[in-house]
N, C-alpha and C positions, 0 to 999 in steps of 0.2 A: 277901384279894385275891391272896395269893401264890399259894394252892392254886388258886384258880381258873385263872392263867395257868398253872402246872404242870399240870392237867386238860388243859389245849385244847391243848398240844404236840403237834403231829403227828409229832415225831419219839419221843414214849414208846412208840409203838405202831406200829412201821413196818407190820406185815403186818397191823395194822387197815387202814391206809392203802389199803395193796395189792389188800386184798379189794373194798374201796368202790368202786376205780378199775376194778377188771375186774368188778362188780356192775355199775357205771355203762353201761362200754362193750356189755356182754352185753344191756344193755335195750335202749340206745338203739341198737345193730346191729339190734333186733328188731325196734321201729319202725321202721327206714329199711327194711327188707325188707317189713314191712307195707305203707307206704306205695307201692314197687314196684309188688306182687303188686298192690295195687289198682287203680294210675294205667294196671298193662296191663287192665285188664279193662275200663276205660272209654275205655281212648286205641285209634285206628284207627291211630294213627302207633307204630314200635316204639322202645320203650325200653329207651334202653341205660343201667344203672346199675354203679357203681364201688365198693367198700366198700373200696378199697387206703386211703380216708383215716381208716378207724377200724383 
């Protein structure tokens, strides 16, 4: 039981950590730019999108 809570420390591994979190941000920027690119190609009205929250 011990080893297993000593495994799941997120702090044994900080730049495991680091990596996940800008993997995370890097996809889901992708999709939000996907969804964009498509809502202009079907919307008549223009859209304004902001990515200052990722």
């Amino acid at each position: 039981m011990m080893e297993a809570d000593w495994m799941g420390d997120p702090n044994m591994y900080p730049e495991g950590s680091d990596y996940l979190v800008g993997y995370i941000r890097e996809h889901k920027l992708g999709e939000y730019l996907n969804l964009i690119k498509e809502s202009k190609k079907v919307c008549n009205i223009p859209i304004i999108a902001s990515i200052n929250c990722y």
